[in-house]
N, C-alpha and C positions, 0 to 999 in steps of 0.2 A: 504494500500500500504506500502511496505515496504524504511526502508529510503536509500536516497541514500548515499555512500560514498560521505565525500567533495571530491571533487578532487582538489586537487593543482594545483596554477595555474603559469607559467614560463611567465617572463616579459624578450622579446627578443629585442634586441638594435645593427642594423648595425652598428660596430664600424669601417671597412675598405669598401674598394668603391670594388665592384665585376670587376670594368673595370681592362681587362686584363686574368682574368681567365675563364675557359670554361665554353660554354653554358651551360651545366647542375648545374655547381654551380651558374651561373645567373638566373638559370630559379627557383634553390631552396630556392633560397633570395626573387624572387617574390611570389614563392608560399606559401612563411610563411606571404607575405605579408608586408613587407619591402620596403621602397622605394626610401628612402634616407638617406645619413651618421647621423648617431643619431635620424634616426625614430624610435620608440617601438613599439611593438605590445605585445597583452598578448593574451595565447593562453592554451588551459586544458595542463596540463602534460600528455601526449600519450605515447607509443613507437613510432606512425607514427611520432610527432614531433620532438621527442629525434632524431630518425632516419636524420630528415630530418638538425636538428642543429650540429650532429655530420659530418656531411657532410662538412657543414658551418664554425665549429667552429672558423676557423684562423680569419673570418670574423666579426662576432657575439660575443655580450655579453648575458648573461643569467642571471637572479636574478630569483630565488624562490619566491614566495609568497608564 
């Protein structure tokens, strides 16, 4: 089998509260899986995620791993 690339992985952190702005940026705060002000999650580096964090950004913090 051949190997796989590492993929990199983004450590994402709700830094503002989505109360207030529209359902689709609340609905893409849940979908990354986010729950509360300074929860993290870590998730592969995608386009679908990048997509979904640029959406978010005002909201979100992002670190590299």
């Amino acid at each position: 089998m051949a190997d796989k690339k590492a993929t990199k992985a983004l450590t994402i952190t709700l830094v503002k509260s989505p109360i207030g702005y529209s359902k689709r940026q609340k609905g893409t705060v849940k979908a990354l899986g986010l729950r509360r002000i300074n929860h993290s999650v870590t998730h592969d580096d995608t386009p679908v995620i990048r997509g979904m964090i640029n959406k978010v950004g005002h909201l979100v913090q992002v670190e590299e791993n």
